[in-house]
Wavefront OBJ file of the C-alpha trace (Angstrom):
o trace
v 178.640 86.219 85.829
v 175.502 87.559 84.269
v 173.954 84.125 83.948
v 175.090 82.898 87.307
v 173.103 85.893 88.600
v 170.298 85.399 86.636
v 169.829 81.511 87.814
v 170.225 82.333 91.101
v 167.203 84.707 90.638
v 165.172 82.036 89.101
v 166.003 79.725 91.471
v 165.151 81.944 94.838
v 162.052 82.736 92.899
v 161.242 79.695 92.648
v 162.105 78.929 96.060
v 159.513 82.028 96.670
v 157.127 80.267 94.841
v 156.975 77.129 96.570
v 157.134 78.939 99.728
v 153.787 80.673 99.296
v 152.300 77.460 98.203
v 153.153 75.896 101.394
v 151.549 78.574 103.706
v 147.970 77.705 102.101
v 145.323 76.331 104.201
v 142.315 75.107 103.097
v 138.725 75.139 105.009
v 135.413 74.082 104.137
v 132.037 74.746 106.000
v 129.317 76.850 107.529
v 128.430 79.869 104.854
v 127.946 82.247 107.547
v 131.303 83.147 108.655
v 132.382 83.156 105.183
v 132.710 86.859 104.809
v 134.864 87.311 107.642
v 136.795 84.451 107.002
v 137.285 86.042 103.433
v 138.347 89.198 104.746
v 140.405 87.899 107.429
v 141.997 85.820 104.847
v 143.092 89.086 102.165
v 144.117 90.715 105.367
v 146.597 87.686 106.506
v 147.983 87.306 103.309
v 149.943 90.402 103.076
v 150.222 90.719 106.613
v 151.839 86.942 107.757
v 151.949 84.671 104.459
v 149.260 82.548 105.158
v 146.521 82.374 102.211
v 143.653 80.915 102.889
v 141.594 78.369 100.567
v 137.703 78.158 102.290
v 134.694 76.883 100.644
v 131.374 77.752 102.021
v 129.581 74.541 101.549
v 127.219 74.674 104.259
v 128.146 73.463 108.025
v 127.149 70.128 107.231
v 129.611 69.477 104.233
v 132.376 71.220 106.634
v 132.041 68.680 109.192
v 132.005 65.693 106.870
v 135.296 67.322 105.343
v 136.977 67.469 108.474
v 136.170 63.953 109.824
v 137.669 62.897 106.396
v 140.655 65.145 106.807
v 140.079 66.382 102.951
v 140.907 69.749 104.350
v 143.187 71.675 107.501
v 139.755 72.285 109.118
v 135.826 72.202 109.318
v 133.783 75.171 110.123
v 130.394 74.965 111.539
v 127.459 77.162 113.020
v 126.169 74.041 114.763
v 128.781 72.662 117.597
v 129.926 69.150 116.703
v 128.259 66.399 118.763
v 130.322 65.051 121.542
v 130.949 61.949 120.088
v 132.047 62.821 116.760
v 134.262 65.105 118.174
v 135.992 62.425 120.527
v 135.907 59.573 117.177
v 137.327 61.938 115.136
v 139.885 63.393 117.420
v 139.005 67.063 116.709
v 139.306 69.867 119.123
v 136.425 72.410 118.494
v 136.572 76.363 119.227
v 134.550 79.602 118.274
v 135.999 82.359 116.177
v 133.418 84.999 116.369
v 129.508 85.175 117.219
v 127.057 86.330 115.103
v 122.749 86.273 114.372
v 119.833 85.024 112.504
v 117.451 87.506 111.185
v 114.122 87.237 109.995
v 113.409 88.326 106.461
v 110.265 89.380 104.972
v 108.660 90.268 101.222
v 105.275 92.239 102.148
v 104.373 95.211 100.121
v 104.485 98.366 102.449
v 106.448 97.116 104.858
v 109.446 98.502 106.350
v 112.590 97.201 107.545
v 111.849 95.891 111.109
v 108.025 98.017 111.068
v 106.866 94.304 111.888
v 107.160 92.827 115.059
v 106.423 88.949 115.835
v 107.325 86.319 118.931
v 109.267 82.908 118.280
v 105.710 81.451 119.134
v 104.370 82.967 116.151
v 106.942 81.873 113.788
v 106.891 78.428 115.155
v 103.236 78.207 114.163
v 104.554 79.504 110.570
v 106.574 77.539 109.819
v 104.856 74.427 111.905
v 101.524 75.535 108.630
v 99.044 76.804 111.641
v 98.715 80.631 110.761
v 98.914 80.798 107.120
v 97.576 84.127 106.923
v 99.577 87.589 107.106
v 96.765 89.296 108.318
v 95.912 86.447 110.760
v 94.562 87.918 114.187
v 97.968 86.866 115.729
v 99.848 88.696 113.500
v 97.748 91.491 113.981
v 97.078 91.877 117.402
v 100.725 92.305 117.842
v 101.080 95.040 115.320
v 98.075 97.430 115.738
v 98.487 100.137 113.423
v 99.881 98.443 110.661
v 98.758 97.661 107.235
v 98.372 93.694 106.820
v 97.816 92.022 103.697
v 95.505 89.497 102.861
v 98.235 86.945 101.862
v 99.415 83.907 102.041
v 102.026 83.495 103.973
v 104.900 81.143 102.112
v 107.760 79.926 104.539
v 111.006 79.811 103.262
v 113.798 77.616 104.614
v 117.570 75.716 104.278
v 117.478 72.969 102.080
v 120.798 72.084 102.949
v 122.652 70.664 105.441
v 122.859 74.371 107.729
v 124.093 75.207 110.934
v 121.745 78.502 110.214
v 119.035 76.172 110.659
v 120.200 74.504 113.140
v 120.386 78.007 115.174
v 116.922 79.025 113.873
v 115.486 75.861 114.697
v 117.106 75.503 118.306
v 115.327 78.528 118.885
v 112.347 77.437 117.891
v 112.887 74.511 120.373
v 113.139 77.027 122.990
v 110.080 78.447 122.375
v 107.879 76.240 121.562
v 107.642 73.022 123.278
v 104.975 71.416 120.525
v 107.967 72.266 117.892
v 111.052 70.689 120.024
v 108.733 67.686 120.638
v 107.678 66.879 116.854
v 110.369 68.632 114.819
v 113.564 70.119 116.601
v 116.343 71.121 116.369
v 119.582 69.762 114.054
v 121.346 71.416 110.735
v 118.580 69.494 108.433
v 115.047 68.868 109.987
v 111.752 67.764 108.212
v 109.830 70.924 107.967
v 105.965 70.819 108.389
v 105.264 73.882 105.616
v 107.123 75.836 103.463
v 109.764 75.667 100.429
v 113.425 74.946 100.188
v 116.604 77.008 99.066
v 120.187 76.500 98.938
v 122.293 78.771 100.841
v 121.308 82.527 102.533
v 121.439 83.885 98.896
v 118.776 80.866 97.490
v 116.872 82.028 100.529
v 117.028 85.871 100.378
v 116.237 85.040 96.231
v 112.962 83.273 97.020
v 111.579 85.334 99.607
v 112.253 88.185 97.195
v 110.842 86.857 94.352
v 108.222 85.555 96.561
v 104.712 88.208 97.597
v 104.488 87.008 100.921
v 107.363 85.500 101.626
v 109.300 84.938 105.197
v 112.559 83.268 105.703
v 115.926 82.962 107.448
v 119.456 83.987 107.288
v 122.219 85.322 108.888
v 122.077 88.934 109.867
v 125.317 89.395 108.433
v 123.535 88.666 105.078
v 120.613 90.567 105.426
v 122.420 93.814 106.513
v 124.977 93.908 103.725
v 121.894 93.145 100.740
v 119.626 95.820 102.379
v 116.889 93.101 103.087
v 113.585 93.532 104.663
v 113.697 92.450 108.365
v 111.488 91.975 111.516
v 111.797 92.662 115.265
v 110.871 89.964 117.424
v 109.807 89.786 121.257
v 112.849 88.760 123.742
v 112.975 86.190 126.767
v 112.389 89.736 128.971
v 109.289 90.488 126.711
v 110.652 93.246 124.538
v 110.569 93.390 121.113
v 114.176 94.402 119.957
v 115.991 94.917 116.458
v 118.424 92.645 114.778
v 121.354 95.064 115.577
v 124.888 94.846 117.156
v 124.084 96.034 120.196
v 121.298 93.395 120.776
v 123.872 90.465 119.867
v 126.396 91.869 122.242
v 123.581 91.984 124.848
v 122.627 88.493 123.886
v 126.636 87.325 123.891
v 127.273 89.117 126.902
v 125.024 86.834 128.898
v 126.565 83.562 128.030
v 127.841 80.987 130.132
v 131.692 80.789 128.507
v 132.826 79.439 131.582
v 131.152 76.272 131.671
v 130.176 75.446 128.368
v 132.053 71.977 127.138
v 134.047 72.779 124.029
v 132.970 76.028 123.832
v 129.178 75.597 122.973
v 128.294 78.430 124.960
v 124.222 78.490 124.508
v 123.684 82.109 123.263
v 120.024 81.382 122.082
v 116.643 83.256 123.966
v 119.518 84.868 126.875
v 118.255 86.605 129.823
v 118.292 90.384 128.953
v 116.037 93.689 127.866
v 118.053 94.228 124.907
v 119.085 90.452 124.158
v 118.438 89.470 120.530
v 117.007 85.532 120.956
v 118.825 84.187 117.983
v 122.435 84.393 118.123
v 125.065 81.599 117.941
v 128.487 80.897 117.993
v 130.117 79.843 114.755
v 133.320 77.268 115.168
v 136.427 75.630 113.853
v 136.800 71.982 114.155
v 141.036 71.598 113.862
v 142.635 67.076 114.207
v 144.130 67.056 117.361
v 146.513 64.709 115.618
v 147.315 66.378 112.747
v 149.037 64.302 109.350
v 150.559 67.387 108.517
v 151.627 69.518 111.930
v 153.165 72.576 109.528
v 149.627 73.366 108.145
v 147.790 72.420 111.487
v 150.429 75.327 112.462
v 149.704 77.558 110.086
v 145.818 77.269 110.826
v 146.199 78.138 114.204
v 149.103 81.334 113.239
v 145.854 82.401 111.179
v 143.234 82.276 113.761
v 145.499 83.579 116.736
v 146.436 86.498 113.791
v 142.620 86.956 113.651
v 141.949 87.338 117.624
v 144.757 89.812 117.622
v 143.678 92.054 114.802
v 140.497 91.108 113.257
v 137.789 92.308 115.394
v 137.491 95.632 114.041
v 136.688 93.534 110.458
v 134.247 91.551 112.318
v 132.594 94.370 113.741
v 132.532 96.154 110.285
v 130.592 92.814 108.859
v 128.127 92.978 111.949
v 129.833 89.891 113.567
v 130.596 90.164 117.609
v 134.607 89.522 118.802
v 135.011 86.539 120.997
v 135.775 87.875 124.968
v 139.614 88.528 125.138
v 139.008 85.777 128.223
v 137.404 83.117 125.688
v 140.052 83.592 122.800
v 142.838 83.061 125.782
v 141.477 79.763 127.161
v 141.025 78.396 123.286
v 144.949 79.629 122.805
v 145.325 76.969 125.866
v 143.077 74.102 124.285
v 145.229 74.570 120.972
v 148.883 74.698 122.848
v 147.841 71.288 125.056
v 145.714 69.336 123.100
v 146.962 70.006 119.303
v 149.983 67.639 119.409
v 152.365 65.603 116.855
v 153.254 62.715 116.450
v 156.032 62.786 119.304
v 153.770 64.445 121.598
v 155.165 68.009 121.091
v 152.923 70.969 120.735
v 152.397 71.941 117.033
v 151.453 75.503 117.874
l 1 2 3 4 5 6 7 8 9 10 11 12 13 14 15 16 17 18 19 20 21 22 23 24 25 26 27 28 29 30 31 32 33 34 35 36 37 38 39 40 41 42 43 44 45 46 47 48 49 50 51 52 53 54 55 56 57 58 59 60 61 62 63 64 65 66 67 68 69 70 71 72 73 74 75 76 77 78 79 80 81 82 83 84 85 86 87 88 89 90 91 92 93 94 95 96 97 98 99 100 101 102 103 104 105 106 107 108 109 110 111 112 113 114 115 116 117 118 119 120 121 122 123 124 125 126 127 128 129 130 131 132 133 134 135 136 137 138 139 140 141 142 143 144 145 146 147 148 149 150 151 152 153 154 155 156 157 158 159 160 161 162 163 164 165 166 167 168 169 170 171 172 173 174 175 176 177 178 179 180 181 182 183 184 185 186 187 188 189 190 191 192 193 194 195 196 197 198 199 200 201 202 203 204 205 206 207 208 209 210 211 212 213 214 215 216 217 218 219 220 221 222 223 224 225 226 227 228 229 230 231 232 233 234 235 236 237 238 239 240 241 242 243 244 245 246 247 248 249 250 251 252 253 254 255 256 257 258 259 260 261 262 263 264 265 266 267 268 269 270 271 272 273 274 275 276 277 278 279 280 281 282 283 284 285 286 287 288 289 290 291 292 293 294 295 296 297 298 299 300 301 302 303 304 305 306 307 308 309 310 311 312 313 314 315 316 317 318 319 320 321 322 323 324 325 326 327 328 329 330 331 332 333 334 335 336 337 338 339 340 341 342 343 344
């Protein structure tokens, strides 16, 4: 009796075993919703058995991934081009919204004491003021200290969908740098050095006297780094802060943006940070293995329901209630199997 007992232990813990295993789901993409994704994913665990397996590899790598189906979904800052999207059979949606911040390393200088216009960091980063004390520069902060350094650029040298944000709104702002560089998750840069990932970034500007660079305010807030205000479509100069992304997200057009690349960047607004961005999820609309496609979208919907209050904590901005209902839609009519049912 004892032994009967004890095999039918082993065997329903086995059966436990292989049970967890299959409510893994694996990801691979953009680094900037990482921490949320991270924390979302602890949180799930306990709470409804799904673990999740994501590797921050850059939103490039993510959408590669997908398209190859070596993983239950892509992530990306930068929305998937139409056609891709339609080739690959991939239905695209946002999870939460979030910012770029500028980071600088200048001796004396306070966290978001400097104030510059996308104009300004155009020319940057475009090699035109090279100077931190150039009369630009210091027109626009009278009163403060500037150096006579060199000014040394910083940027992605990856595959990004943070520089394809910072970049689009460099587009927007400067018609010389949509015109002869652009806007796309790699670009060729005019001046400046290369880094892998917001932390190869943050490193170099850090270990660099005069250094400027890029990454997600989620990043910047949680390391303590050095930031700058900049000047807003209305012609205020406002803080990378939640309030100023919820201003910015607030003034999207969620109804009519096609697959949810709502344009968040330079918005309308006094208090409207000019660099924020959706970050999204690209899921097969025909999946090989419905159960997991299933168990990706159990995760997300989980997330909606109860994960804003994380987000929030990590400086990310909650989808609308409205926006997280219509992609519950997209995922319930266009996320099929194989005999046309619904998978979620």
């Amino acid at each position: 009796m004892t032994m009967k007992f004890a095999t039918t232990a082993i065997v329903l813990a086995m059966a436990a075993t292989v049970g967890a295993q299959a409510q893994e789901i694996t990801g691979a993409g953009a680094t900037f919703p990482a921490p949320i994704y991270t924390k979302w994913g602890e949180a799930a665990k306990a709470a409804i058995g799904i673990e999740l397996n994501y590797q921050a590899i850059g939103s490039g790598g993510g959408q590669n991934q997908i398209l190859q189906r070596t993983v239950d979904f892509g992530a990306s800052d930068a929305p998937m081009a139409q056609d891709k999207l339609e080739s690959g059979k991939l239905l695209q949606f946002p999870t939460v919204m979030g910012a770029v911040a500028i980071i600088v390393n200048l001796p004396d200088i306070e966290s978001n004491q400097l104030k510059m216009s996308g104009e300004m960091l155009a020319e940057i980063y475009a090699g035109k003021i090279t100077k931190w004390n150039d009369p630009k520069i210091a027109d626009m902060n009278k009163g403060v200290k500037l150096p006579n350094m060199a000014i040394a650029p910083v940027y992605r040298a990856d595959g990004s969908g943070t520089t394809f944000v910072f970049a689009s709104y460099l587009s927007a702002v400067s018609t010389e740098w949509k015109d002869k560089v652009g806007a796309a998750t790699s670009v060729k840069w005019p001046a400046g050095a290369g880094a892998k990932g917001n932390d190869g970034v943050s490193a170099t500007v850090h270990n660099t006297r005069g250094g400027i660079g890029y990454v997600e305010y989620a990043f910047a807030s949680q390391n303590k780094l050095t930031t700058l205000q900049l000047r807003n479509k209305a012609g205020h100069f406002v803080k990378p802060e939640m309030a100023s992304f919820q201003a910015a997200a607030a003034a999207g057009d969620w109804a009519n943006a096609k697959n949810f690349a709502v344009d968040l960047i330079d918005r309308a607004g006094d208090r409207s940070w000019p660099i924020v961005s959706a970050t999204f999820i690209e899921l097969p609309m025909d999946p090989k293995d419905p159960a997991r496609s299933a168990n990706v979208m159990k995760f997300f919907d989980w997330a909606y329901k109860n994960g804003s209050a994380m987000a929030s904590s990590l400086e990310y901005v909650p989808l609308p209630e409205s926006v997280q209902a219509t992609v519950r839609a997209a995922w319930h009519s266009k996320i099929v199997s194989p005999d046309g049912k619904p998978v979620y």
